[in-house]
N, CA, C and O atoms as CSV, one atom per row, in Angstrom:
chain,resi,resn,atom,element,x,y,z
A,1,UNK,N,N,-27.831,24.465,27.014
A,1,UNK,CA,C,-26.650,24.629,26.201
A,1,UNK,C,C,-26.009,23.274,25.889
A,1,UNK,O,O,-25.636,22.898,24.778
A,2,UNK,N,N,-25.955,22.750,26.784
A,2,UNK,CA,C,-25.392,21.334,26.605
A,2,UNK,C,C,-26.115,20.686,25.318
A,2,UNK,O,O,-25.366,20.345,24.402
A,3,UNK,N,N,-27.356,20.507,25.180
A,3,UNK,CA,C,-27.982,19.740,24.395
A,3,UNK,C,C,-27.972,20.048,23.074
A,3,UNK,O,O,-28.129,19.192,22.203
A,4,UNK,N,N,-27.718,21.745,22.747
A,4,UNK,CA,C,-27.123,22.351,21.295
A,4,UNK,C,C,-25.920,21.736,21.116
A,4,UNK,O,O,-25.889,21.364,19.943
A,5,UNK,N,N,-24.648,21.361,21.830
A,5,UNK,CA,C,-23.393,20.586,21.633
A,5,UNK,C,C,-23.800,19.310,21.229
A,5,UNK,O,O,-23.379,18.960,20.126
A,6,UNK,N,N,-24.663,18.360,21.974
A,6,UNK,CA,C,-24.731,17.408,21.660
A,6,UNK,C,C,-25.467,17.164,19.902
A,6,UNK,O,O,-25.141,16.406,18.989
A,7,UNK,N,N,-26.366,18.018,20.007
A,7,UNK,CA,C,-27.229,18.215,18.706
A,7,UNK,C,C,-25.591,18.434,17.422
A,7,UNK,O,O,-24.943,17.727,16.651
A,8,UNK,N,N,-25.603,19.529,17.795
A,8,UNK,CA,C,-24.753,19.464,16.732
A,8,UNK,C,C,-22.943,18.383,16.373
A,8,UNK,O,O,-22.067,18.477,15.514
A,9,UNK,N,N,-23.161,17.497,17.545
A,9,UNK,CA,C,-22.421,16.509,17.170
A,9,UNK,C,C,-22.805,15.442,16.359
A,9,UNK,O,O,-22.226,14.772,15.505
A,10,UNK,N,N,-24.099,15.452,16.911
A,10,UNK,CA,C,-24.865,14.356,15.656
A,10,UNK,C,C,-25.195,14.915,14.011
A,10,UNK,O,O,-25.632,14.215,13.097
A,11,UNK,N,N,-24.987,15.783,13.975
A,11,UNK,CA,C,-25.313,16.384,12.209
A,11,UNK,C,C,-24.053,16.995,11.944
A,11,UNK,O,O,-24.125,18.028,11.278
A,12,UNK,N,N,-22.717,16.556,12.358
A,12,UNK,CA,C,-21.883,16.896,11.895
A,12,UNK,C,C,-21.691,16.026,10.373
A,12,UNK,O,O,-22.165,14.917,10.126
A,13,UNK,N,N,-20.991,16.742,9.607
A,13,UNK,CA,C,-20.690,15.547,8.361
A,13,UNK,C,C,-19.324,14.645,8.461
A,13,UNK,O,O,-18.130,14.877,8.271
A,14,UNK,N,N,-19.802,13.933,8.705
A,14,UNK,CA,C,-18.428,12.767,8.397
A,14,UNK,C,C,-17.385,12.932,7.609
A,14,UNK,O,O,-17.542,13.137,6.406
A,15,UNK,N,N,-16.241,12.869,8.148
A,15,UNK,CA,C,-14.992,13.265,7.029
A,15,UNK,C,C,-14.838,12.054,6.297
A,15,UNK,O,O,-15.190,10.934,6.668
A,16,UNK,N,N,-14.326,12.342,5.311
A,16,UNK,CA,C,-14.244,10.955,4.813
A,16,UNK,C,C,-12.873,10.987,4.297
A,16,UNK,O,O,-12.374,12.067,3.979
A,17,UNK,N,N,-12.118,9.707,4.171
A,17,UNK,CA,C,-10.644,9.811,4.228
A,17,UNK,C,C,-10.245,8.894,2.751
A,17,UNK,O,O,-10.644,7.830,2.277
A,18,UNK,N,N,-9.111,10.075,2.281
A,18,UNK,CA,C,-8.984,8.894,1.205
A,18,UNK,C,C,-8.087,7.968,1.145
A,18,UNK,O,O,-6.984,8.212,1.635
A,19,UNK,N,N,-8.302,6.883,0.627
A,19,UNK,CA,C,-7.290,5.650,1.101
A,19,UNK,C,C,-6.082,5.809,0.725
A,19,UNK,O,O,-5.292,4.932,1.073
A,20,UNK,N,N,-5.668,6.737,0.069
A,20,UNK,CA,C,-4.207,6.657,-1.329
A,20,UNK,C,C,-3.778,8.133,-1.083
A,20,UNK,O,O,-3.313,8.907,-1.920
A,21,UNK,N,N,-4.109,8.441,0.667
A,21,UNK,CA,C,-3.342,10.150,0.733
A,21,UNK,C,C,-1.369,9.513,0.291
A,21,UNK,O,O,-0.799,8.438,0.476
A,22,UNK,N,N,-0.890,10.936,-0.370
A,22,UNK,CA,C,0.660,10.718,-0.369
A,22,UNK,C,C,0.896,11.020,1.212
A,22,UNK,O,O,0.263,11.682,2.034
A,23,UNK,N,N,2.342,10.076,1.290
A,23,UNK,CA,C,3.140,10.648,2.604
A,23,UNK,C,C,4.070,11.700,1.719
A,23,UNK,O,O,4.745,11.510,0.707
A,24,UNK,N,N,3.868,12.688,2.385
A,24,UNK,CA,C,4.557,13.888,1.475
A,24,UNK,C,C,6.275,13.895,1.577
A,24,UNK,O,O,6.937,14.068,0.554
A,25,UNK,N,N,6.684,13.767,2.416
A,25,UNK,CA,C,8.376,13.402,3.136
A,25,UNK,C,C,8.341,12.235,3.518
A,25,UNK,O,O,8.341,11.942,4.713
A,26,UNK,N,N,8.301,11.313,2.497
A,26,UNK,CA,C,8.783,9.933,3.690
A,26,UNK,C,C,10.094,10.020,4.258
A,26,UNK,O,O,10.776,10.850,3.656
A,27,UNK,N,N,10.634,9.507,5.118
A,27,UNK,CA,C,12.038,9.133,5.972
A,27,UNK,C,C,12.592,7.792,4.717
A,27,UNK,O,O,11.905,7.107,3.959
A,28,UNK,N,N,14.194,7.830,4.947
A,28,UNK,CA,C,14.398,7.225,4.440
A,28,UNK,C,C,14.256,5.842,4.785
A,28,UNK,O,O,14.233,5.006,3.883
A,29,UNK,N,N,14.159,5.512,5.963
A,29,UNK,CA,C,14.013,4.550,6.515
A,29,UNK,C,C,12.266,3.802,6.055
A,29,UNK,O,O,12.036,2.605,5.883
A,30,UNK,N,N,11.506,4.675,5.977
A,30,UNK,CA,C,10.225,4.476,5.129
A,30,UNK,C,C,10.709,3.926,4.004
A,30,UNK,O,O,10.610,2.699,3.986
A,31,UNK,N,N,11.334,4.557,2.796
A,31,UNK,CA,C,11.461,4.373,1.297
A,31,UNK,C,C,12.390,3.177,1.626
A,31,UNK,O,O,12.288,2.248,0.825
A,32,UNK,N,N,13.323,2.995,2.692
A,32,UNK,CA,C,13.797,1.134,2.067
A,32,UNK,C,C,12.635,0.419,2.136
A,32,UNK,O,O,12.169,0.122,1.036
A,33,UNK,N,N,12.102,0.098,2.977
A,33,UNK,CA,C,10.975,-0.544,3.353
A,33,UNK,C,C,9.737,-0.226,2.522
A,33,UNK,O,O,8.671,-0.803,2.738
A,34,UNK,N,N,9.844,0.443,1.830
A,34,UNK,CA,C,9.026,0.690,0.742
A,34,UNK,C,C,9.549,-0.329,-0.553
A,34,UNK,O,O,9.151,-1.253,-1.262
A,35,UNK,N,N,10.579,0.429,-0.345
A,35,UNK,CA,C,11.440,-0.641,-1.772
A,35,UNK,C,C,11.601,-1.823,-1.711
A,35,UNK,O,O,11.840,-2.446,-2.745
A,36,UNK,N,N,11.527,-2.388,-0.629
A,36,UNK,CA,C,11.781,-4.048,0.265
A,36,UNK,C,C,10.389,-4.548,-0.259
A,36,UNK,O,O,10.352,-5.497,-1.043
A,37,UNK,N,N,9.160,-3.875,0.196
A,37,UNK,CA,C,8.092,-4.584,0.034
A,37,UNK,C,C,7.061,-4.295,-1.335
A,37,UNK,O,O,5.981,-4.843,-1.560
A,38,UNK,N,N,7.599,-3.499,-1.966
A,38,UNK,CA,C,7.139,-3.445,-3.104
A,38,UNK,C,C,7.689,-4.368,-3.725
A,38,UNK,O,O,6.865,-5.128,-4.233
A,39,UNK,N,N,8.982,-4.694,-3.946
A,39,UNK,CA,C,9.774,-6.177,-4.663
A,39,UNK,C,C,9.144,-6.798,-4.594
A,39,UNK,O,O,8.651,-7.273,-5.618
A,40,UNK,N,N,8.688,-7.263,-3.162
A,40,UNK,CA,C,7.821,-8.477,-2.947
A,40,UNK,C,C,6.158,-8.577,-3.048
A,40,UNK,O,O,5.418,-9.549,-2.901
A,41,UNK,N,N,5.923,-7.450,-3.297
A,41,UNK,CA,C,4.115,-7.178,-3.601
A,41,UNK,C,C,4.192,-7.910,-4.668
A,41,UNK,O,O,3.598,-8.965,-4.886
A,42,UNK,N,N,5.351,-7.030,-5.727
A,42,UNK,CA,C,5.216,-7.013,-7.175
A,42,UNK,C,C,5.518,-8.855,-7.594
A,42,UNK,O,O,5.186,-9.358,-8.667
A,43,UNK,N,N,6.101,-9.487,-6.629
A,43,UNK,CA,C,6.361,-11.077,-6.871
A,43,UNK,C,C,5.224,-11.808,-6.525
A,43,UNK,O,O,5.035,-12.972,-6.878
A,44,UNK,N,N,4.361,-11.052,-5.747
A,44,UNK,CA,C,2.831,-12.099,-5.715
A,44,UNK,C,C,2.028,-11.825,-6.791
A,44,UNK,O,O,1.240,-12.650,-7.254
A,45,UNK,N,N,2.232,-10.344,-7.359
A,45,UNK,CA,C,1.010,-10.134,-8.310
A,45,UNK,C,C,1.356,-10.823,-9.238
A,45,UNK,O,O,0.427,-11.411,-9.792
A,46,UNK,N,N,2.629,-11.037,-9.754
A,46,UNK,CA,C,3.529,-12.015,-10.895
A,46,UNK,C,C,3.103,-13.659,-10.861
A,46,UNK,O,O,2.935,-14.453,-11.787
A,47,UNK,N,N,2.997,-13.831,-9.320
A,47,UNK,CA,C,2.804,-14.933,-8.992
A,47,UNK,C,C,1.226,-15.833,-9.286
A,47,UNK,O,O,1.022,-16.947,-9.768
A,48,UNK,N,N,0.074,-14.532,-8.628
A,48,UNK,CA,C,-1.201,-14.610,-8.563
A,48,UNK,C,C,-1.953,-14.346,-9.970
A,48,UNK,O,O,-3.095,-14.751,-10.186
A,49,UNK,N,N,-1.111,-13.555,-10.981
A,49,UNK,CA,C,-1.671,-12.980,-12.368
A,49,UNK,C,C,-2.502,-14.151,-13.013
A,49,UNK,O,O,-3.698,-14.085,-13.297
A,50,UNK,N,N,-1.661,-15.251,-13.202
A,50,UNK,CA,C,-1.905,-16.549,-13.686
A,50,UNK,C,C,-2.974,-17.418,-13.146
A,50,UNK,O,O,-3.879,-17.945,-13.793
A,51,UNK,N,N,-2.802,-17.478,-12.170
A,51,UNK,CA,C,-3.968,-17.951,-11.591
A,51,UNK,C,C,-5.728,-17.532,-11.534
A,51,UNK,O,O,-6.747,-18.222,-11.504
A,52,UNK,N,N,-5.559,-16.570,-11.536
A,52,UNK,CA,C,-6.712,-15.665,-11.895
A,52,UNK,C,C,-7.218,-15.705,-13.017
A,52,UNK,O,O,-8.346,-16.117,-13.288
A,53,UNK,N,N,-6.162,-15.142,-13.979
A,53,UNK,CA,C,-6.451,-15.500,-15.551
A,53,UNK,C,C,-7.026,-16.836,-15.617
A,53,UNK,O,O,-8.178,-17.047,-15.995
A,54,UNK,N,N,-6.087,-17.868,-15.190
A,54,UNK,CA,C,-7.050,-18.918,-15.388
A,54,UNK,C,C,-8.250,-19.660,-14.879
A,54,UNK,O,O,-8.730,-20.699,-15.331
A,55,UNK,N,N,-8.704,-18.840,-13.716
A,55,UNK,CA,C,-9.774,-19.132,-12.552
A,55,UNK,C,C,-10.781,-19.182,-13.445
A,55,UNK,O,O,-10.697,-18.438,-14.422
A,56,UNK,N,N,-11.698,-19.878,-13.334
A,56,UNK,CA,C,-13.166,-20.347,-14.315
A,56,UNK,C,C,-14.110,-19.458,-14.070
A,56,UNK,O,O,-14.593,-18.842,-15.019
A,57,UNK,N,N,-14.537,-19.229,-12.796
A,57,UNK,CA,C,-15.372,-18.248,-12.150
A,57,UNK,C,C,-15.277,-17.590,-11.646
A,57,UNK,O,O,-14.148,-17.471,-11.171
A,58,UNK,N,N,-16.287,-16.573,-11.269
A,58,UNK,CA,C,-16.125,-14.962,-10.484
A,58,UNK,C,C,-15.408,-15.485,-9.320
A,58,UNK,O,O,-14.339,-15.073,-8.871
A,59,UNK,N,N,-16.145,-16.459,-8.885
A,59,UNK,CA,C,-15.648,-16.701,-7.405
A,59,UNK,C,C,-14.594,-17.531,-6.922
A,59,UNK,O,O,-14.116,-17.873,-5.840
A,60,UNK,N,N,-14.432,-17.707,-8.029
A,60,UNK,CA,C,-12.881,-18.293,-8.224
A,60,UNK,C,C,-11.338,-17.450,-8.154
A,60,UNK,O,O,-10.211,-17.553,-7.671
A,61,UNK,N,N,-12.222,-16.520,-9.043
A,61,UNK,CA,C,-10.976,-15.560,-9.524
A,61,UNK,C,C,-10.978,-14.562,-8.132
A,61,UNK,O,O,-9.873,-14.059,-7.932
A,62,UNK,N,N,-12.202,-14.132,-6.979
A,62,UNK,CA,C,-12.107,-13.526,-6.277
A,62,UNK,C,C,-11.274,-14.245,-4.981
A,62,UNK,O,O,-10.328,-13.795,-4.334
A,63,UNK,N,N,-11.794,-15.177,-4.892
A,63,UNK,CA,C,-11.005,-15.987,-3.595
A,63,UNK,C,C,-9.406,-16.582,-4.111
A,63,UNK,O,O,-8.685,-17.275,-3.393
A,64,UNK,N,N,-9.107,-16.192,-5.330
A,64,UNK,CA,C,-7.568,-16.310,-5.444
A,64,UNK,C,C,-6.825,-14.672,-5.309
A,64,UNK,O,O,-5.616,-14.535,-5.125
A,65,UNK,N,N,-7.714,-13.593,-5.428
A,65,UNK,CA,C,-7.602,-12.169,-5.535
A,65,UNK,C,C,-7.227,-12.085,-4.100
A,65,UNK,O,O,-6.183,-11.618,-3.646
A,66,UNK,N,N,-8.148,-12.564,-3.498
A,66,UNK,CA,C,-8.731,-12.181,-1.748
A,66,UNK,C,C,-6.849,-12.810,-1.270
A,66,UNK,O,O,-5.947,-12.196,-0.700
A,67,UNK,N,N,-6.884,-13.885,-1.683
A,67,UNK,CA,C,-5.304,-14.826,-1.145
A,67,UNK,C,C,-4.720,-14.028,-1.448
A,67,UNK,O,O,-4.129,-13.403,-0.567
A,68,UNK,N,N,-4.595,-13.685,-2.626
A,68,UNK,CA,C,-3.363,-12.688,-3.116
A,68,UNK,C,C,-3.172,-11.338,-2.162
A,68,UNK,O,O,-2.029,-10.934,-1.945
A,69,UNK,N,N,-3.968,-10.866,-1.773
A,69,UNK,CA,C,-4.504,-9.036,-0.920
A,69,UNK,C,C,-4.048,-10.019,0.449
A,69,UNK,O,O,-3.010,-9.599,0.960
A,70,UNK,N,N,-4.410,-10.787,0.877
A,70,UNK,CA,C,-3.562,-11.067,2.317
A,70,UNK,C,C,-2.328,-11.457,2.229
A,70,UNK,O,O,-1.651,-11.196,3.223
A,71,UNK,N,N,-1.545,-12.261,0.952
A,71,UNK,CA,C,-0.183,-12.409,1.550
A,71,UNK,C,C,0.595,-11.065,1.479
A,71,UNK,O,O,1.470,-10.662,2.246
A,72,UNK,N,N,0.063,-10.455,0.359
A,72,UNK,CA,C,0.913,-9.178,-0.247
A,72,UNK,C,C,0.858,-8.095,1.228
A,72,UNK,O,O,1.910,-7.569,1.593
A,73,UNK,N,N,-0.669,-7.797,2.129
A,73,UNK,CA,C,-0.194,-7.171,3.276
A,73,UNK,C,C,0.558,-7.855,4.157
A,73,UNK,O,O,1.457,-7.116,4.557
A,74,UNK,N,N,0.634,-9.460,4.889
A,74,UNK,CA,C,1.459,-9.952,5.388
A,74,UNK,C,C,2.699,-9.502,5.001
A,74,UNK,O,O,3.390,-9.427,6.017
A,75,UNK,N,N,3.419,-9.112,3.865
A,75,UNK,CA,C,4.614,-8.842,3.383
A,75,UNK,C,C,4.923,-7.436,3.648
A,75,UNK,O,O,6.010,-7.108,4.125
A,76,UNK,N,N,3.881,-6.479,3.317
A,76,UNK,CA,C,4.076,-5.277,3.652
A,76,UNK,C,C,4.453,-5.185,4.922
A,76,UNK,O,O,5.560,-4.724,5.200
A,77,UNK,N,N,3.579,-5.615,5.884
A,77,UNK,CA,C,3.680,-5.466,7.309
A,77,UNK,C,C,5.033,-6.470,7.998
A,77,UNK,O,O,5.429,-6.461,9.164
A,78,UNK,N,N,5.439,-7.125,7.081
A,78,UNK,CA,C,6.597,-7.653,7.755
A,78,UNK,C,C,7.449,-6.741,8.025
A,78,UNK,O,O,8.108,-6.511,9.039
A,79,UNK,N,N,7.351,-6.042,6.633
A,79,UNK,CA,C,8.643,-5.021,6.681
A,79,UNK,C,C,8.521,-3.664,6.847
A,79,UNK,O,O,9.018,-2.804,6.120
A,80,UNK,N,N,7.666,-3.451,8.083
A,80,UNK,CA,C,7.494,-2.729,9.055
A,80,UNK,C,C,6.194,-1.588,8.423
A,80,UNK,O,O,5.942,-0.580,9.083
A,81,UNK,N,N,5.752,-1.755,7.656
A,81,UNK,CA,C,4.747,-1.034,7.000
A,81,UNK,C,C,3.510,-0.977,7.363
A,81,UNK,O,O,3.217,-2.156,7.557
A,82,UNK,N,N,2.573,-0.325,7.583
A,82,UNK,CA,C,1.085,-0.172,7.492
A,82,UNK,C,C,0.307,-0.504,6.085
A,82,UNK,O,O,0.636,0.458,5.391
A,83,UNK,N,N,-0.071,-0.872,5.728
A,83,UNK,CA,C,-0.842,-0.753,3.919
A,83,UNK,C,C,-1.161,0.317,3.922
A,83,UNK,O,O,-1.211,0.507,2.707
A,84,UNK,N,N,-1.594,1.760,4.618
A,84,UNK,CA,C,-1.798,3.201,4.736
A,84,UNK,C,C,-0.498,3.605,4.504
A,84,UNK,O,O,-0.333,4.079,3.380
A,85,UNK,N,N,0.388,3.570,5.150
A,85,UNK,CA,C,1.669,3.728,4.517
A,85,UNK,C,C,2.294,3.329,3.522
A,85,UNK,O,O,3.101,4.038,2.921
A,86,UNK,N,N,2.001,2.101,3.198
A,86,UNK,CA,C,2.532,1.737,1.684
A,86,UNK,C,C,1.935,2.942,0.739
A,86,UNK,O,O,2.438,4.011,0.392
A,87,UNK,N,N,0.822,2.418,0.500
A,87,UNK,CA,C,-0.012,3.086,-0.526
A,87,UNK,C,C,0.023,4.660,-0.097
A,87,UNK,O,O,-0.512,5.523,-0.793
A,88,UNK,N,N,0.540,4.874,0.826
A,88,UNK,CA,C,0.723,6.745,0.516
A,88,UNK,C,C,2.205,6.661,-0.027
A,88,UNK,O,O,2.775,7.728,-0.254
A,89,UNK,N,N,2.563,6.021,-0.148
A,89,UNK,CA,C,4.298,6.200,-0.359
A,89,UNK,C,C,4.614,5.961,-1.438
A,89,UNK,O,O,5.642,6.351,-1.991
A,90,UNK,N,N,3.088,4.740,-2.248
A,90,UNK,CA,C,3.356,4.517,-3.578
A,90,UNK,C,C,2.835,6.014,-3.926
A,90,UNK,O,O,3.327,6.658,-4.852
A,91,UNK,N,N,1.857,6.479,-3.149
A,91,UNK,CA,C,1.378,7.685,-4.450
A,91,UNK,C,C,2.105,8.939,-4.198
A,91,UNK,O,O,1.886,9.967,-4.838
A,92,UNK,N,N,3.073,8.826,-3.148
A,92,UNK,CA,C,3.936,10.019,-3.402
A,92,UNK,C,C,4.858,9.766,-4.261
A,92,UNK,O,O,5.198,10.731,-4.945
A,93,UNK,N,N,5.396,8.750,-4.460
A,93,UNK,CA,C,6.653,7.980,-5.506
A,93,UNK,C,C,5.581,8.008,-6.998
A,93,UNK,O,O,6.202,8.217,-8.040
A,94,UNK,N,N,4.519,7.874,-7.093
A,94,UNK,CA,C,4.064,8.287,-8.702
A,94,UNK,C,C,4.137,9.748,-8.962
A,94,UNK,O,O,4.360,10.191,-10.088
A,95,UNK,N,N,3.943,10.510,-7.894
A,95,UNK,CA,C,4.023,11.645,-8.193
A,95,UNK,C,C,4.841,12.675,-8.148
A,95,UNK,O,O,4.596,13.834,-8.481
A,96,UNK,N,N,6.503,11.922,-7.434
A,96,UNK,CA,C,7.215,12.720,-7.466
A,96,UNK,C,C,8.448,12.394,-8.284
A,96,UNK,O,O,8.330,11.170,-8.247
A,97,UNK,N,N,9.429,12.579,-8.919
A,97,UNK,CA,C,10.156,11.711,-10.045
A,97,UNK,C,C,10.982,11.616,-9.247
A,97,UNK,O,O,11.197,10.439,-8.957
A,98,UNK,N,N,11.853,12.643,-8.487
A,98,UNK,CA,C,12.420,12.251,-7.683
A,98,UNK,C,C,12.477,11.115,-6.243
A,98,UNK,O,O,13.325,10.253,-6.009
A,99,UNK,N,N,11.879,11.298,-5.847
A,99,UNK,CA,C,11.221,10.097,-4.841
A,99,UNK,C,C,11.502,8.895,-5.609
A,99,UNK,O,O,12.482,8.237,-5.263
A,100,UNK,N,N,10.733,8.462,-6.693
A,100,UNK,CA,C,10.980,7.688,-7.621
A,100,UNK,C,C,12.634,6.877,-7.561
A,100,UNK,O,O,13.111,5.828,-7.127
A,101,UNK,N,N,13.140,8.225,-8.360
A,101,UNK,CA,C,14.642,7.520,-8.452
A,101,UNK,C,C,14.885,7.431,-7.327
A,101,UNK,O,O,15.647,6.472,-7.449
A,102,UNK,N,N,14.885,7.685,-5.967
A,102,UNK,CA,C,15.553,7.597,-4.766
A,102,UNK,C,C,15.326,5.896,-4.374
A,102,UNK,O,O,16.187,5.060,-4.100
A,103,UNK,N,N,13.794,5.744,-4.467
A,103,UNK,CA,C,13.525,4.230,-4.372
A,103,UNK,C,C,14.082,3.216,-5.223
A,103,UNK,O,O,14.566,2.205,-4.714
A,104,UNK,N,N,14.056,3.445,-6.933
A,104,UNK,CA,C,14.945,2.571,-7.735
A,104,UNK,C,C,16.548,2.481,-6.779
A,104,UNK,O,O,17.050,1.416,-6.420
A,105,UNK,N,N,16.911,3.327,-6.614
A,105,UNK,CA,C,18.376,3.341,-6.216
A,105,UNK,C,C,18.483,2.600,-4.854
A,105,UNK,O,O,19.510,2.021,-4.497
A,106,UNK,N,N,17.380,2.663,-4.146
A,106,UNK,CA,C,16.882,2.366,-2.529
A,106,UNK,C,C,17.202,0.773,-3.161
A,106,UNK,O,O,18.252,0.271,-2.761
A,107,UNK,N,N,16.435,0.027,-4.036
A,107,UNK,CA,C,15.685,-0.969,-4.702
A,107,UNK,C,C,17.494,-2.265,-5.203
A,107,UNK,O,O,17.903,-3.371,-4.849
A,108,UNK,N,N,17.902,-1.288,-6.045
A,108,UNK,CA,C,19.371,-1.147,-6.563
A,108,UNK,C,C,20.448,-1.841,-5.216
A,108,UNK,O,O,20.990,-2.944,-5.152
A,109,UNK,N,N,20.456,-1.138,-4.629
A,109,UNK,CA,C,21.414,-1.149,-3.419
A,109,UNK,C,C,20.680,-2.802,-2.592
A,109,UNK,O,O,21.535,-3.675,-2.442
A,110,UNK,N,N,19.524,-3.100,-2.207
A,110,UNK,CA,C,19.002,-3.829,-1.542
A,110,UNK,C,C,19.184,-5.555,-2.341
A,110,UNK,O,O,19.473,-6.666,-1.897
A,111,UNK,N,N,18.828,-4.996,-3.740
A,111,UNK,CA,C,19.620,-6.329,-4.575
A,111,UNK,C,C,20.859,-6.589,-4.365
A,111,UNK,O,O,21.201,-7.761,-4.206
A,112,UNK,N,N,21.703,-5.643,-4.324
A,112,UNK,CA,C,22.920,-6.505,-4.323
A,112,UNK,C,C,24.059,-7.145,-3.550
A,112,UNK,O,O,24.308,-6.764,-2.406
A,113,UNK,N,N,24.786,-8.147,-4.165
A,113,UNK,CA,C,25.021,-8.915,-2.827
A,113,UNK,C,C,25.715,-8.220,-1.439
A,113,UNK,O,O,26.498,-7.273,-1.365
A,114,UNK,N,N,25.184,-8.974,-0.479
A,114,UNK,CA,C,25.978,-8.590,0.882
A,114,UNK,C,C,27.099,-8.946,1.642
A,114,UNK,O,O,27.351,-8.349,2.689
């Protein structure tokens, strides 16, 4: 009996996970920190756009891409985030309008002065 368990652990099928699940309820404490580090994603891609564009070669344009994908998670994760969590939080915020405005307003409030 044992060896039917083991058997059928090995031909199980692999789940496979998708990278961009939504967090269905984020906390609000999620969505500042969402809104915190999206500001700042969105200031490297602003930052990195140019550079790329003007990179000569594939491998040019990839190893300024690659720089760009590590500071932007350094930033995420400063502000207390997972990149699994970001990116479920962006795709619950595309898909929910509300969520949406909650973060503009999240976004709103975090700009201004203290």
């Amino acid at each position: 009996m044992r060896r039917k368990t083991r058997r059928r652990k090995t031909r199980r099928p692999r789940r496979r996970r998708c990278p961009m699940q939504a967090v269905p309820n984020p906390t609000d404490q999620q969505l500042q920190r969402f809104a915190s580090a999206s500001q700042k994603v969105a200031g490297v891609v602003d930052e990195y756009r140019p550079k790329v564009e003007a990179a000569k070669t594939d491998d040019a344009k990839q190893k300024i891409v690659q720089e760009a994908d590590a500071k932007m998670v350094k930033l995420v994760r400063a502000d207390g985030l997972s990149v699994e969590e970001f990116n479920g939080i962006s795709r619950a915020v595309e898909q929910n309008p509300q969520l949406k405005q909650r973060v503009i307003d999240l976004s709103r409030r975090g700009a201004a002065p203290r």
